[in-house]
C-alpha positions, -999 to 999 in steps of 0.1 A, spaced: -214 18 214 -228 28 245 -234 61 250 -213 81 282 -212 114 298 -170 105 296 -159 128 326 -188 158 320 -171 162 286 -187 157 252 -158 176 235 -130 156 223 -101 186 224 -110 190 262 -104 149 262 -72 156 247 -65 189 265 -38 193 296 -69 182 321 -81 156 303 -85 121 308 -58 109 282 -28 135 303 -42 121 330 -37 83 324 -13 80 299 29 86 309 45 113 286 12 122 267 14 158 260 -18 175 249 -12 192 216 -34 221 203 -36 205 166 -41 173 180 -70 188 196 -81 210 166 -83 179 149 -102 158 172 -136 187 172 -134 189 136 -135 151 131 -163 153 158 -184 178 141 -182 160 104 -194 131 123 -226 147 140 -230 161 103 -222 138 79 -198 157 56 -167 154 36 -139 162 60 -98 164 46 -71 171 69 -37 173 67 -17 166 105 18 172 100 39 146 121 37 143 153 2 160 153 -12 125 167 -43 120 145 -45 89 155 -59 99 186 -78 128 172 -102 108 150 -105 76 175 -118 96 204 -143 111 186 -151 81 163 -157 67 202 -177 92 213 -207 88 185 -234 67 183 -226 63 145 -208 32 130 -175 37 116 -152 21 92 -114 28 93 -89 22 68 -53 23 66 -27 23 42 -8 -7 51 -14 -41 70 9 -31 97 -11 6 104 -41 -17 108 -26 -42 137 -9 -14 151 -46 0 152 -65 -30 159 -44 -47 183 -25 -13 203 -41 17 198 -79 9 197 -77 -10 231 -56 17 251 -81 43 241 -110 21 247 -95 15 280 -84 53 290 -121 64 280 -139 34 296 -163 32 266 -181 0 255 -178 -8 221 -172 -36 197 -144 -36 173 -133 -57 147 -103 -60 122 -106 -76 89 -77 -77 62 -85 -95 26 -88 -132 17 -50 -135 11 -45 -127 47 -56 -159 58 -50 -197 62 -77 -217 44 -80 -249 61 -96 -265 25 -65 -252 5 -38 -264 31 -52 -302 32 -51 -296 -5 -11 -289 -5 -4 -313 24 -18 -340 6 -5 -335 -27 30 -329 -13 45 -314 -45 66 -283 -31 95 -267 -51 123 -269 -24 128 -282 8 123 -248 26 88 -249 16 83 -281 33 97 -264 66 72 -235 60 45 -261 62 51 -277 93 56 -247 113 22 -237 97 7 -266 104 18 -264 142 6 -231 144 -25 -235 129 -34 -261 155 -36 -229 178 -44 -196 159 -78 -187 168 -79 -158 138 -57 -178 111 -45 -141 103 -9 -154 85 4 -121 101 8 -144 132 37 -165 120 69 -149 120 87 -180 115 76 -184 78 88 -154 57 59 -130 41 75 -139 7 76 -180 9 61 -199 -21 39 -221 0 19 -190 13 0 -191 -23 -8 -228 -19 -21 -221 18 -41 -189 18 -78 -180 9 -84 -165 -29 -116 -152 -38 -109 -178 -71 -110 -208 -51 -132 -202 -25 -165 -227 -27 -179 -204 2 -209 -222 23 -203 -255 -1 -170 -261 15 -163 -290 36 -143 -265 59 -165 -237 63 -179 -237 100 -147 -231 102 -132 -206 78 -110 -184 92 -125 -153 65 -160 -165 72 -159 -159 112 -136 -128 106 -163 -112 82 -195 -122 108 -168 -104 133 -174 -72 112 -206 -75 104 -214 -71 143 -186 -48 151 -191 -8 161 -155 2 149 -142 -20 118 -107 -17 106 -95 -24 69 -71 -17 47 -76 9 14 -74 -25 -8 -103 -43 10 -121 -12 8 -119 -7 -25 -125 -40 -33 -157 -37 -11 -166 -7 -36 -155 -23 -64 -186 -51 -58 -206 -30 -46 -206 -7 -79 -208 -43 -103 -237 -57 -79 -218 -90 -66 -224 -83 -33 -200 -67 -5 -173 -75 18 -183 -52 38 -207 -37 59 -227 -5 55 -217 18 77 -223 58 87 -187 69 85 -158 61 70 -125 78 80 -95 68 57 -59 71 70 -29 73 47 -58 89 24 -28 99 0 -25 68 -13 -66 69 -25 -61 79 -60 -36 51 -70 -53 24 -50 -86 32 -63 -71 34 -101 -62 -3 -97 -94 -15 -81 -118 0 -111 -102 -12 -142 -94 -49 -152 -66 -71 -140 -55 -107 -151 -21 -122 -140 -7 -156 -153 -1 -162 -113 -39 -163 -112 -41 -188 -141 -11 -208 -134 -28 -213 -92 -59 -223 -109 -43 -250 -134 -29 -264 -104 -60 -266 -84 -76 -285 -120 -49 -308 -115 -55 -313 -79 -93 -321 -85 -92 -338 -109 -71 -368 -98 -94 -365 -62 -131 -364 -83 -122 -379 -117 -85 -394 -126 -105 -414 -156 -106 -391 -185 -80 -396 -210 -66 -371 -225 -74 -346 -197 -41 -342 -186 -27 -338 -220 -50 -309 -228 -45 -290 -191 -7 -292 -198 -11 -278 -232 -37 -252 -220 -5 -244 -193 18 -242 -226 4 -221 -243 -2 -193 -214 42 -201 -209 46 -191 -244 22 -162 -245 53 -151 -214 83 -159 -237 65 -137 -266 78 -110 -250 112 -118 -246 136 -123 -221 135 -89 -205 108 -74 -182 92 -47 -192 60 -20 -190 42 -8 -215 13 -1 -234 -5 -27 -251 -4 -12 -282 35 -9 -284 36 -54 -287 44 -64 -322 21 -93 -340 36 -117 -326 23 -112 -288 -9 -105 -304 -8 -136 -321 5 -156 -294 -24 -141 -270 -48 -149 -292 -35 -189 -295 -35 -189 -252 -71 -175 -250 -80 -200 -278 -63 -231 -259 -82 -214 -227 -118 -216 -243 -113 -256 -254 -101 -265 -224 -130 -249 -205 -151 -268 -225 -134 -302 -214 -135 -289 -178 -175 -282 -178 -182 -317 -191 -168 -328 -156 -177 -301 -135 -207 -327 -120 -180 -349 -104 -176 -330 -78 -176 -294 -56 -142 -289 -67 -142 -292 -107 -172 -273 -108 -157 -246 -87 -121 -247 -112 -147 -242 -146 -163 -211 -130 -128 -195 -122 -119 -204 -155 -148 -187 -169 -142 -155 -148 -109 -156 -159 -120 -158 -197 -144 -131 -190 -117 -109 -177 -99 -121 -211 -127 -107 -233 -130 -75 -216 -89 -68 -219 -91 -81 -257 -120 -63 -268 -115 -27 -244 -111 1 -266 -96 27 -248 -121 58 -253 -105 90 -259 -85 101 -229 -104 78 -206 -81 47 -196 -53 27 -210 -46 -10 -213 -10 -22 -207 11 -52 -195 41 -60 -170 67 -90 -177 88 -101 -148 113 -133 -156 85 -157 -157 51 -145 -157 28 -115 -170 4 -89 -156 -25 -76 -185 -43 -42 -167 -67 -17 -176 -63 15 -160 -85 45 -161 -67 75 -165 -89 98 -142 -111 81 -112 -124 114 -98 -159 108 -114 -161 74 -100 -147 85 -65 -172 114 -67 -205 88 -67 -189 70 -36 -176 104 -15 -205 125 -24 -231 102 -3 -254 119 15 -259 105 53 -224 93 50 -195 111 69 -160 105 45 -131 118 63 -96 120 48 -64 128 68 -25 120 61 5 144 69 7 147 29 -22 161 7 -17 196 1 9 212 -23 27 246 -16 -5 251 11 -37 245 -5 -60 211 -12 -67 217 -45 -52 189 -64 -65 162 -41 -98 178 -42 -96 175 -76 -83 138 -78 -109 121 -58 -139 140 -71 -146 165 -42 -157 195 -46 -174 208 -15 -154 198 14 -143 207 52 -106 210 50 -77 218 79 -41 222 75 -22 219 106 11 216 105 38 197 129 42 207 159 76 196 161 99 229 156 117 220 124 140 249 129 156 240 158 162 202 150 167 198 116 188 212 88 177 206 50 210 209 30 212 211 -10 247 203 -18 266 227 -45 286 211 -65 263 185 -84 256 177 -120 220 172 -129 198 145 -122 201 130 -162 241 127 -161 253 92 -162 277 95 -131 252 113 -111 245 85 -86 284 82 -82 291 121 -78 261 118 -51 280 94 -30 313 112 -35 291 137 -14 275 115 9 301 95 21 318 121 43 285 131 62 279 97 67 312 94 85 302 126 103 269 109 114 285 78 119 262 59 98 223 65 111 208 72 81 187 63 54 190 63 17 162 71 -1 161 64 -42 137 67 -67 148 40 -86 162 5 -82 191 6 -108 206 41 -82 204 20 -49 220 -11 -66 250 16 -79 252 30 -41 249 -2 -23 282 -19 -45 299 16 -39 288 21 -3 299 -16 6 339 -5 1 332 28 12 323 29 50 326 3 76 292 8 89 267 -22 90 244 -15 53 211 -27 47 192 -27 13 159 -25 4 155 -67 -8 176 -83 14 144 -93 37 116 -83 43 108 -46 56 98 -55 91 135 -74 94 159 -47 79 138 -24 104 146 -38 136 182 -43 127 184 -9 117 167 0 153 193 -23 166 225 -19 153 223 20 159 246 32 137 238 16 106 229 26 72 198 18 47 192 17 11 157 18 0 132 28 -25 97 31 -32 79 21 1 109 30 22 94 63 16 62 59 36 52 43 67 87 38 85 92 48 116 121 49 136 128 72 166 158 85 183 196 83 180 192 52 153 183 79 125 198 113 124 205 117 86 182 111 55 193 115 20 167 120 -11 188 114 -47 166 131 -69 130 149 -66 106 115 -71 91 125 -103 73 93 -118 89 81 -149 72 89 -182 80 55 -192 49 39 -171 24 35 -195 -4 48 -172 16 81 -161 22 89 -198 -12 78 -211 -21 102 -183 0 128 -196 -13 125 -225 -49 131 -220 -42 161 -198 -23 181 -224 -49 168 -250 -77 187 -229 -61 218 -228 -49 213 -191 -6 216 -183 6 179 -171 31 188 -158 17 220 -133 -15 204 -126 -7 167 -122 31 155 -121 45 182 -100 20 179 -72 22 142 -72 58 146 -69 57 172 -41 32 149 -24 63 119 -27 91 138 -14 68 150 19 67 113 27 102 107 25 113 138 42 90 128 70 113 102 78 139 124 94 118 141 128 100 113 143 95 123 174 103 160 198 132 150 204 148 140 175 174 159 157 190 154 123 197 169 85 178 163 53 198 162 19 176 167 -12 207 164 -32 191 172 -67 201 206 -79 164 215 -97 149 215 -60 172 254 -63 177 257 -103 138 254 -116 115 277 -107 95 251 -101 116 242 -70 98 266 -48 71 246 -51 88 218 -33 105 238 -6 74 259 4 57 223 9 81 212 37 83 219 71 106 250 75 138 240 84 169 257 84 189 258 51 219 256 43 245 251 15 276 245 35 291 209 37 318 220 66 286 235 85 261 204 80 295 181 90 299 197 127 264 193 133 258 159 125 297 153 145 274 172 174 244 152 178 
């Protein structure tokens, strides 16, 4: 980056300040005092290469506060967000509009993993083969093939004709499995290769936490790295850390994993061999016996530990990994015919590897779990470590490295000691700035009064017998927020003969989609769960109403929370104070951020579940949130939502 005397001013709050350059350029930017805050203490753990966490309450703009200083230094700087769509609204909007209001020269570079893009080898592949499971996926293909005549990135972001969740996106896209790297015919022009030389010369790169972690992940095995080496890293959404982390340092094998590389075997083998007899008889027993290793488990999905299967999944994993190891055998006395075999042994090796480690990981004492997941038709085997905070502490506690955290959700009831504690940090910069937004004068948090607890059976339908009315008096603009799926599929078949307003649920398309209706319809209503509780945004008159069913405790029923649970009440410690209420405090901050989006929006907040005011633990919760006004009247919350 070059380096700039940027108006007289080396202070990024006086950048950001009422006579700055960014009031001065930019229409409707209003300088805010914790924006500014922010920006000088980003600045100074950059000059001094410390651990820096910071909590900007919405509308803060912290955006802004760590890219001018991150623009200012001389250092190189990695940024990673929580989603896909934080980093292109990053990469492709906000980096070049403060690049251009600060007239700073710099390169920057965004780079998303291998799944993200179209890999020219694996697309000749599936054209050629032309075995698709419905004729939808053969549209898919041709609009990818036109458009891949023209993308210059091959970021699969690009095509908004083919849905995110279409089949012939795992037939298309690059996997770290099948990758033959510098041996492929294709690679001068891979579009991973040229985005990862991109990021190796870039000033400002920006990732996602799974990349990032997958980088680490590497890194700490000795493989090698995706990613650069850098002199700052400054992590956005840094909430999400702990979970993301958990899944990137512990084993993971998937049958989707096995069953893609079976069918590139198949593939291969009729290009490079087609002469071996027997061959295809063994593969399609080798796929057998990894469908019946599935139907050992039953009809149902389910999650659970590993040691809760009876004998006969043990038996019937141990028959799969047996049928595994002969046929890897069979497939390394071919793997000289060609690029392509010898690349399918070694994936099958790494997958076998990965098999061992699951089948032979004994769990030490309060130190990680190994479970599974089945869906309809197919599995996912994990190892999980219960605690990452000593691993997290080796990567954060790198001297010459600044690591700066910020999200409008870390602390609980006003202090950083739990996420401290999570990823491993002990002596840390920290900032707690809250909105400024005045939460008193535009919204209203109401907890209804006439409720049954959270465990009753008709609980969901009571809520609604609630609801219903202030979504009349709101006329619909609102969201639904549920924290589980079997709750929003009760409210959407109520809702659906209960109020004429247009309803949209969480499944129906993709998240992008149902957000731009809901933007466009204005006065509709949405159902969602889990990641309808982060990372939406929508402004204005479309949203003046947001409902929360129950405080988002995680259920004791996941294997890895109760394993968790576990170990902490083992070691003396209280679960529930020091590890499931803040997690859950941390939750319901991100979905009651949904509500004020901007100064001028107005609305009311319903945590409907009576412990938020019955457990003493409640206060907790409340002295978390912004402070709104409160209120218990239905007739009172009804005229103001009628008003707005």
């Amino acid at each position: 980056m070059s380096s700039v005397d940027l108006f007289g001013s080396d202070r990024p709050s006086e950048i950001l300040g009422e006579e700055g350059v960014f009031s001065r350029s930019i229409d409707g930017f209003t300088a805010r005092k914790q924006q500014q805050e922010m920006a000088d203490a980003v600045n100074e753990s950059l000059h001094n290469s410390s651990v820096f966490v910071v909590e900007a309450g919405t509308g803060t703009g912290k955006t802004f506060a760590y890219l001018v200083p991150a623009l200012l230094t001389e250092k190189r700087v990695i940024i990673s967000t929580g989603t896909k769509t934080l980093q292109d609204q990053l990469f492709k909007k906000d980096i070049p509009l403060v690049k251009d209001v600060m007239q700073v020269s710099f390169r920057a570079a965004l780079l998303k993993g291998r799944a993200n893009y179209l890999c020219r080898y694996r697309f000749s592949q599936t054209e050629t083969e032309g075995r698709f499971s419905s004729r939808a996926e053969v549209s898919h293909l041709k609009k990818i093939s036109r458009w891949k005549a023209r993308t210059k990135r091959g970021d699969i972001s690009e095509v908004s004709a083919v849905p995110e969740d279409s089949m012939i996106w795992s037939k298309v896209t690059s996997t770290g499995d099948s990758c033959m790297g510098k041996e492929c015919d294709c690679y001068q022009e891979c579009f991973v290769a040229k985005a990862r030389r991109e990021a190796m010369d870039a000033d400002i790169i920006v990732v996602n936490h799974h990349l990032l972690f997958a980088d680490i992940s590497l890194k700490s095995d000795g493989f090698g790295e995706i990613l650069p080496d850098v002199d700052a890293y400054i992590i956005d959404e840094a909430h999400q850390v702990p979970e993301v982390a958990s899944d990137f340092l512990g084993v993971t094998i998937s049958s989707r994993q096995i069953n893609d590389l079976f069918r590139d075997v198949e593939i291969e083998y009729y290009k490079e061999c087609g002469d071996v007899d027997g061959f295809i008889d063994d593969l399609d027993k080798t796929k057998k016996s990894v469908n019946d290793f599935r139907l050992a488990f039953g009809v149902d999905g389910r999650k659970a530990a590993w040691d809760d299967n009876q004998q006969e999944v043990v038996k019937s994993f141990s028959d799969m990994k047996e049928k595994m190891v002969g046929f890897a055998d069979k497939l390394d006395a071919l793997s000289d015919r060609g690029k392509g075999m010898e690349n399918c042994h070694a994936r099958l090796q790494e997958i076998l590897d990965m098999i061992n480690q699951f089948n032979n990981h004994e769990s030490a004492e309060n130190e990680s779990i190994k479970w599974f997941e089945v869906f309809s038709k197919s599995f996912i085997l994990k190892t999980t470590p219960l605690d990452v905070s000593d691993n997290l502490r080796e990567i954060f506690n790198n001297e010459g490295v600044s690591w700066i955290f910020t999200s409008a959700t870390l602390s609980v009831n006003g202090n950083f000691d739990h996420y401290l504690k999570t990823i491993g940090v002990e002596d840390a910069q920290t900032l707690l700035l809250s909105s400024p937004f005045d939460y008193s004068c535009s919204a209203v948090l109401y907890s209804p009064l006439s409720l049954p607890m959270p465990a009753a059976s008709d609980y969901t339908q009571a809520l609604l017998e609630e609801v219903v009315p202030l979504l009349n008096a709101s006329k619909g603009r609102a969201f639904l927020l549920f924290t589980s799926y079997r709750a929003l599929d009760i409210a959407a078949d109520i809702l659906s003969e209960r109020i004429e307003y247009p309803i949209f649920v969480q499944g129906q398309m993709s998240k992008g989609k149902i957000l731009d209706k809901f933007r466009e319809k204005g006065n509709a209503v949405l159902l969602g769960t889990g990641s309808f509780w982060e990372g939406v945004d929508v402004k204005g008159g479309a949203l003046s109403l947001v409902v929360i069913d129950k405080l988002p405790f995680s259920s004791p029923g996941d294997p890895v929370m109760q394993a968790r649970i576990d170990a902490i009440n083992k070691s003396g410690g209280n679960a529930f104070m020091d590890y499931q209420l803040p997690k859950a405090v941390i939750t319901l901050k991100q979905g009651v951020g949904r509500l004020i989006r901007d100064s001028s929006d107005k609305g009311v907040m319903v945590i409907a579940d009576p412990r938020l005011l019955t457990k003493s633990y409640g206060k907790t919760f409340i002295h978390s949130l912004p402070a709104m006004a409160k209120t218990r009247r239905k007739d009172g919350v009804i005229r103001f939502l009628e008003g707005l």
